[in-house]
SEMAR-572529 format. One record per residue (C-alpha): residue in one letter; y, x, z. Coordinates in steps of 0.2 Angstrom, whole numbers, plus 5000, padded with zeros to 4 digits. Layout:
AYXZ;...
This chain:
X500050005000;X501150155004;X500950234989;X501250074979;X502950054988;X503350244981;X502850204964;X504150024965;X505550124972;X505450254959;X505250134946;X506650034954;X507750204955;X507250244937;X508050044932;X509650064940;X509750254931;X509350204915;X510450044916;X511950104925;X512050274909;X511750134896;X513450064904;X514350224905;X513650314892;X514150254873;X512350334866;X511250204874;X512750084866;X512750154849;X510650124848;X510849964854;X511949904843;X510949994828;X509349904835;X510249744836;X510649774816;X508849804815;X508349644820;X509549564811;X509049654796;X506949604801;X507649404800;X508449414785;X509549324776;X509849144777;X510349014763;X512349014765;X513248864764;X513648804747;X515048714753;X516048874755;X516648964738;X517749134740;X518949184724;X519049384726;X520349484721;X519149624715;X519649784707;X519549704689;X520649564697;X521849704699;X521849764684;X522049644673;X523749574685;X524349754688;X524749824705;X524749744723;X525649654729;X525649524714;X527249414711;X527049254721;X526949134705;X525249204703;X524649154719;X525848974713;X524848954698;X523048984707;X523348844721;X524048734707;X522348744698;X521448714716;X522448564720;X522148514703;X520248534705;X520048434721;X519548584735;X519548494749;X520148654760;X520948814753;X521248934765;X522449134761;X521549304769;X523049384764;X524749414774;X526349334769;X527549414780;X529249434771;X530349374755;X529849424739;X531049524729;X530749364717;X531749204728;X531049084714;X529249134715;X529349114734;X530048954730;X528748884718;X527248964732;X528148864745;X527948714736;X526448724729;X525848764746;X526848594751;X525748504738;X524248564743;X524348484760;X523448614775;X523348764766;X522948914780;X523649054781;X523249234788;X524149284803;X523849414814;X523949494832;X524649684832;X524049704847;X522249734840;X522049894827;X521849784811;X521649854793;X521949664786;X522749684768;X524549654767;X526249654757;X527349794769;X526849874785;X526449764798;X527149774814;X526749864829;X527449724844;X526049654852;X526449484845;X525749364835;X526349394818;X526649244807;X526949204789;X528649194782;X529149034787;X529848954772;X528148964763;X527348834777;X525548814780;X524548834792;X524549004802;X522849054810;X522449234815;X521349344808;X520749474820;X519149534824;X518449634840;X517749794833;X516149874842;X516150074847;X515250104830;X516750014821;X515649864815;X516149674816;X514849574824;X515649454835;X517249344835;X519049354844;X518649174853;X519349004844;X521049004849;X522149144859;X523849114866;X523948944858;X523448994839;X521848944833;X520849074824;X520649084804;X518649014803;X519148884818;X520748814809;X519648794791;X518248714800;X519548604810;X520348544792;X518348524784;X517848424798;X519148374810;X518048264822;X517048424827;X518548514834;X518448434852;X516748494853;X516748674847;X518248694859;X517048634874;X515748754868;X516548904864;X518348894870;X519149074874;X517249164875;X516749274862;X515049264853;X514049344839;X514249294823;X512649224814;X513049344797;X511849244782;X511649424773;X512249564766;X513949564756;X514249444741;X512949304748;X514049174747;X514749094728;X516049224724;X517149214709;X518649334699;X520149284704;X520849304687;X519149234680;X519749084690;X521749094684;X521149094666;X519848974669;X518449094663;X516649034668;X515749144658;X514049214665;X514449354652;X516149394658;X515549384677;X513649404678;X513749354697;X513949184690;X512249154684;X511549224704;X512849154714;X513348994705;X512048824709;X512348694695;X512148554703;X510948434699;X511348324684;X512648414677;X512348494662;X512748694663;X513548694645;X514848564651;X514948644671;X516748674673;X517848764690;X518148574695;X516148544698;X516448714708;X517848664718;X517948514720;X517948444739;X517548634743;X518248764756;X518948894745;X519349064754;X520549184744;X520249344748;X519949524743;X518549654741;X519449774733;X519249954740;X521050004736;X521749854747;X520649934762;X519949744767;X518049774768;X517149804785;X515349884791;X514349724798;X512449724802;X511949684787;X512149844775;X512249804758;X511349924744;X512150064735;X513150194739;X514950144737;X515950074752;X516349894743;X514449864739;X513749924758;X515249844767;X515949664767;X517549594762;X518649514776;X518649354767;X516749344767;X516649404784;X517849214788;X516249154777;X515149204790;X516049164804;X516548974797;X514748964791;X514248994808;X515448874817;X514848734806;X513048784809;X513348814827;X511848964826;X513049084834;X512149224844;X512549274864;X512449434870;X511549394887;X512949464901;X512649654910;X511849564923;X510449504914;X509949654903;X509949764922;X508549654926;X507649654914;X507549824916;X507049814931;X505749694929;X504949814915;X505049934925;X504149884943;X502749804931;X502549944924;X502850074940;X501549934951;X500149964936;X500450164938;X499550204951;X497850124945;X497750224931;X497550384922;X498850474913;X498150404897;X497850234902;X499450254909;X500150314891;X499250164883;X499950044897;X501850094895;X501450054877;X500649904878;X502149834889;X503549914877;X502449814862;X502449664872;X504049664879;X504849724860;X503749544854;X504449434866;X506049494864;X505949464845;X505649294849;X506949274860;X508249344848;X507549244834;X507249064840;X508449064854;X509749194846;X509949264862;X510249444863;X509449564877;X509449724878;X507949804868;X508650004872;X508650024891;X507049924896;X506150064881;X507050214890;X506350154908;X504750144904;X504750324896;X505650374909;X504350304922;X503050364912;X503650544914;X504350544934;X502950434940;X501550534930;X502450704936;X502550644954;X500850644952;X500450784947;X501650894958;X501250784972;X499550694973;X498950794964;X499250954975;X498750844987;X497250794979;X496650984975;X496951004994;X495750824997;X494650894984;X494551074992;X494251015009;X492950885005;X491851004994;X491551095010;X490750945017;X490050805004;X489250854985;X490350894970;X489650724961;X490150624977;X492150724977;X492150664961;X491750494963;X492850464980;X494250524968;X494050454954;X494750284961;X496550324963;X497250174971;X495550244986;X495950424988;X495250475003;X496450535016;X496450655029;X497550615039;X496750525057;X496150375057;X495050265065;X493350215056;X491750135058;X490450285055;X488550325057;X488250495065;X486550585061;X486050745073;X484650865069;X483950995078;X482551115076;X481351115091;X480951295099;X482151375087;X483051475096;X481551555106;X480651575090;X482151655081;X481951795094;X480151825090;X480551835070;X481051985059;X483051935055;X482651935037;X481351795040;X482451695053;X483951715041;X482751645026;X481951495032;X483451415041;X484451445025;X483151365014;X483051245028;X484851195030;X484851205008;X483751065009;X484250975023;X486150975015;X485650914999;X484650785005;X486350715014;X487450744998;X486150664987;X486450485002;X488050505000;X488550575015;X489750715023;X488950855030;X490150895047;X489551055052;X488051175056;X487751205074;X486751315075;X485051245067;X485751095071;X486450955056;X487850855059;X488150715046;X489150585044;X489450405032;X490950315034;X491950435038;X492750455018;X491950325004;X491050165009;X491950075023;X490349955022;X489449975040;X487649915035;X487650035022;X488150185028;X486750145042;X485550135029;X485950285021;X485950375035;X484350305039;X483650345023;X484550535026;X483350565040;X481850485035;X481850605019;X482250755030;X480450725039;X479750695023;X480550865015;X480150955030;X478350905027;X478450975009;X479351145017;X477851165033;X476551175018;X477551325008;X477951415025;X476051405032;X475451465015;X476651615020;X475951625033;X477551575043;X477751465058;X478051285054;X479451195060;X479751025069;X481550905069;X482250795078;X483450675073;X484650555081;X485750415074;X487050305080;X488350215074;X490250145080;X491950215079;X492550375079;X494250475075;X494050545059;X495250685051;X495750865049;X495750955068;X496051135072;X497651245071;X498451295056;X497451445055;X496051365054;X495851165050;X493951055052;X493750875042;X492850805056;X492250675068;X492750635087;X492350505100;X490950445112;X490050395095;X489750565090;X489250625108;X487950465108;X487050495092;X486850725100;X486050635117;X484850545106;X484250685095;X483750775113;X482950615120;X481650625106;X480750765116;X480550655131;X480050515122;X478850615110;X479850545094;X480550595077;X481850475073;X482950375086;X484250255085;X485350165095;X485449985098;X487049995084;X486250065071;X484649945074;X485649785072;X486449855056;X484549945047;X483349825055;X483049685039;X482749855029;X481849985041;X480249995052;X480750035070;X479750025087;X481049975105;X480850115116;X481850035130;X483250055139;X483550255143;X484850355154;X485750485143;X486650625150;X488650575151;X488150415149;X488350295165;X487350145160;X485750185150;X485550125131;X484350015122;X483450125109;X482350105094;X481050235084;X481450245066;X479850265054;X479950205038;X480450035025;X479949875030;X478649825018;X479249685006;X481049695005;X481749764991;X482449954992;X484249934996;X484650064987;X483650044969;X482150134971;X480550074975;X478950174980;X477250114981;X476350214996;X475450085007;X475350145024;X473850105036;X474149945042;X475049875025;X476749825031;X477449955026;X478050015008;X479150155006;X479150305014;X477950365029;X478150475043;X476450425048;X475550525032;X476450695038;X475450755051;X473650745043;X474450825026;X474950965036;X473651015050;X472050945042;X471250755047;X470950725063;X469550625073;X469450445072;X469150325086;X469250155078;X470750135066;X471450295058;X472550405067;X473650515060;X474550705065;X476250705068;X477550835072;X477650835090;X478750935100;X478051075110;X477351005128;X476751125141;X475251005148;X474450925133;X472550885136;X471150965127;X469650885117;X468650895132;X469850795143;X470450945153;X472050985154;X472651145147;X473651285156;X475551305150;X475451405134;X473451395131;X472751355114;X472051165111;X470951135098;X471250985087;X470050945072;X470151085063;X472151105065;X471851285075;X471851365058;X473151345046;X473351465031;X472251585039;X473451625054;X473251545074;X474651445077;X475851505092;X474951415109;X476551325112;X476551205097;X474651165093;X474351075111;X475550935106;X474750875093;X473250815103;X474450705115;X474350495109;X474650325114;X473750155114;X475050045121;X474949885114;X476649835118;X477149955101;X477549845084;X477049985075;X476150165080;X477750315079;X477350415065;X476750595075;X475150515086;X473950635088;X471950625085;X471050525098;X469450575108;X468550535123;X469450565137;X471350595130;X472650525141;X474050405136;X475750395137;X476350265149;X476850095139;X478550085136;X479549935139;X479749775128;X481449725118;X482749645128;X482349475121;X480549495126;X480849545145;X480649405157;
């Protein structure tokens, strides 16, 4: 959970970074706007609306009339054509700012425009940087700057806000300081009734202007082809694209009336050398500035277009786009730490692809613009600090993790504990349900000091080589050697599932008898004393973590737990057992495991004595917990699985039957075992039993041959412990040991 919360404040951190330079920084800006060009350009065009028909003053314009500015009786004779034709709304993208040096031309405009009824007219604010076409210089006061008065019309402005990359995309509002804007005043004279509404919906704000393609979409004609009533596809091929006949009329007999008549007609120009023509999203092909960029007049077509259509887009406000952001980023910062740095790679990609998709379909069915840039940029960004925290961070404390658990558990189960990220072992202390196994070799000590070094130092490393791989291979952590002595531990890193680790630790030390049975042949055909383990299991809590100094650290176990399962690894020798177990362990292994109660013992340190149990094998019938079955049948056939019942007559030879079978076991020492004769043998004199006097040609040592012959005939046991020896006339038994606590009356 801790290390989730890192991973969502860095991925919060990255947000706010990424965010707060995409607001201060104009390059995250500048890719924006390009990728909102982009999308723009993946729509497409739209059909424009045929309603609206723009007379250019193009460059052949200009050269056929001569040098702007023209004489005003041009512009005369163009509207008296227009009003002639019946366009319902003609509306000037030029500036009319001062007298003429020709009064009577500005006389005969006037009146045309006076004819013409509602004729708009370009104004302009100059306190915006403007490169609008005009007659002189245009003012610098940061006024609103109107036509010359005697000319009437209507004045409407025609500003634009320019973005940092000097393209138009979005309008200067519907009306400022009381003037309405150029598209607003055209669409207020096309369809009056609509101006109440588009004043409640747009009113001061700014919005994105829904462009319908690149330059020349909409029906553009010559201005002189118009003034000489030219409509010749050959003289203007554009007519033959941009012109639609309408149906029933016959194209021989199409005339400029069918083109204008009840139209909004926009007078502008597209000439380069009147410097009128704008960078907008959509870029037109070729290479000179007039074909790529669009004329102001079309860019009034757009925005009118737009206004009638009311398919403006909104740029979604700061607010918005930093949470997004930040959204993109925690999803993808909370996924981080569950996977790999190629999963991780594949992850930030698929949430940029799905992200980039749903904001597609945002921007194209809701014409809503959010920020595509910064949420892109976080995730890279996440990618790199989260993925580099890692590694200079948990991973360096993962190598120390890994380093300090291959001292204890196998290579294959380092690997497996850290292969889960979100469950990296810690070792830091905590408290944790655990099953302690003890060991210890019986006599070893005094039997060390009767051995050649070499030999001592051979067996108990080939010893503790099995022994240890036998707890790696059951997943366990090998604590510490003490010693001969193993001390193992489950729970303590890994599983935190109690009834396995039991079992496991169960199945650890049935294997090391079994093993140790394996290893007592190889020695005795060397001609090497045989030894004999005793084991001791219990489970409960225990502190688990890294103790010592910082010269020297142990990933290892404390607590009354750990000194339980030690006192029941010696009690085996008073109770002439292999395996014990405490009451614990019992309640968690008993459905799986074959154990006999031993009672209630005293243990040293301990004030109130313990119920314990002798471990033996599987119960017959249940199926191996752990996915392997065998198929040894011991004597009495409720038990399949392992035996500890079958060690004692494969090492030392059969022994003699009295009744049912008895089997040898691997008794520790005693000093008053009782001989085939039913005399008692002095401490440390040889016993015969069957024929285990000789094994591999050498006389076992008088101290461990005697034990073998000691048994049991207490009926009181479930099951016989593994290690009874050969009965015969005369053998003593062991006093009964008591029944489980639910048995006791």
């Amino acid at each position: 959970m801790k290390r989730t919360l890192i991973y969502l404040l860095m991925g919060l951190g990255v947000a706010i970074f990424v965010s707060v330079t995409g607001l201060v920084w104009s390059v995250p800006q500048r890719v924006e706007l390009s990728l909102y060009n982009q999308r723009m350009e993946t729509l497409g065009a739209r059909v424009p609306n045929k309603q609206i028909v723009i007379i250019d003053i193009d460059e052949a314009s200009m050269d056929r009339v001569g040098t702007w500015p023209w004489r005003r009786s041009v512009h005369a004779d163009l509207l008296h054509k227009l009003r002639g034709w019946g366009a319902k709304v003609i509306a000037y993208d030029v500036y009319f700012l001062k007298e003429s040096p020709f009064p009577e031309d500005d006389a005969r405009h006037a009146a045309e425009i006076k004819e013409a009824k509602d004729v708009v007219i370009a104004s302009m604010f100059s306190d915006q940087y403007t490169t609008k076409l005009g007659e002189d210089d245009s003012p610098s006061t940061p006024t609103l700057i109107t036509p010359l008065a005697m000319l009437g019309g209507l004045p409407a402005y025609v500003n634009y806000s320019h973005d940092m990359d000097a393209q138009i995309r979005r309008s200067n509002g519907l009306q400022r300081q009381g003037a309405n804007s150029f598209a607003y005043q055209v669409v207020k004279l096309w369809q009056p009734e609509r101006a109440p509404a588009l004043e409640a919906r747009y009113g001061l704000d700014q919005y994105l202007l829904h462009f319908s393609g690149p330059p020349q979409s909409y029906v553009t004609v010559s201005y002189t082809n118009v003034l000489n009533e030219v409509l010749d596809p050959r003289a203007d091929p554009r007519l033959n694209e941009l012109i639609e006949v309408p149906a029933g009329v016959n194209p021989e007999k199409f005339t400029y009336k069918d083109l204008f008549k009840d139209k909004i007609v926009l007078i502008g120009s597209s000439a380069g050398s009147l410097h009128d023509v704008f960078a907008t999203p959509f870029v037109g092909s070729g290479d000179s500035a007039k074909v790529r960029n669009m004329a102001g007049v079309e860019i009034h077509a757009n925005h009118i277009d737009t206004l009638l259509r009311g398919d403006e887009y909104v740029d979604a406000p700061g607010w918005q786009n930093i949470a997004v952001t930040i959204v993109v980023s925690l999803l993808f910062a909370s996924l981080i730490g569950l996977v790999g740095p190629l999963t991780g790679l594949l992850a930030a990609v698929t949430i940029g692809i799905a992200y980039l998709t749903l904001n597609g379909l945002i921007f194209s069915t809701q014409h809503y613009w959010l920020n595509l840039f910064d949420p892109l940029v976080a995730l890279g960004v996440d990618y790199g600090v989260l993925f580099a925290y890692r590694f200079f961070v948990e991973e360096r404390e993962k190598r120390r993790v890994r380093g300090t658990l291959n001292r204890y558990v196998s290579p294959k189960a380092v690997t497996e504990l850290l292969k889960d990220e979100s469950a990296m072992p810690s070792l830091r202390s905590q408290r944790r349900l655990v099953t302690i196994l003890f060991s210890d070799i019986a006599g070893f000590t005094t039997m060390s000091e009767q051995m050649p070094v070499d030999e001592v130092e051979r067996i108990l490393n080939e010893y503790l080589t099995a022994m240890t791989q036998i707890v790696f291979d059951n997943d366990g952590t090998l604590d510490k050697y003490i010693g001969d002595a193993v001390m193992a531990v489950w729970g303590n890193v890994g599983s935190t599932d109690p009834a396995g680790n039991a079992l496991r630790a169960s199945k650890t030390a049935i294997e090391m008898q079994e093993k140790l049975s394996e290893l007592r042949q190889k020695w005795l055909s060397e001609g090497m004393v045989p030894l004999q383990v005793r084991i001791g299991l219990n489970t409960g809590e225990a502190l688990c973590g890294n103790f010592g100094s910082p010269l020297k650290m142990d990933f290892t176990v404390i607590g009354d737990t750990v000194n339980t399962a030690a006192r029941l690894e010696g009690l085996n020798k008073d109770m002439n057992t292999n395996i014990m177990i405490s009451h614990s362990t019992y309640e968690l292994v008993k459905d799986h495991t074959t154990t006999r109660y031993l009672g209630p013992i005293s243990a040293k340190g301990k004030a109130e004595k313990i119920l314990v149990y002798e471990l033996s094998g599987w119960r017959g019938g249940d199926s191996d917990v752990f996915g392997a079955k065998t198929q040894v049948t011991g004597q009495d056939g409720t038990m399949i699985g392992r035996r500890l019942t079958k060690m004692g007559s494969t090492i030392f030879g059969s022994g003699t039957r009295t009744g049912s079978q008895t089997l040898f076991g691997n008794r520790p020492p005693s000093d008053h075992a009782k001989t085939q004769t039913g005399q008692t043998a002095a401490p440390g004199a040889a016993t015969t039993v069957g024929q285990a006097t000789q094994a591999g040609g050498k006389t076992l040592p008088a101290g461990l041959r005697g034990d073998f012959a000691r048994t049991r005939t207490n009926s009181d046991a479930v099951n016989p412990p593994a290690d009874f020896g050969a009965t015969s006339p005369g053998t003593e038994a062991l006093p009964p040991v008591g029944k489980p606590p639910e048995a006791q009356a």
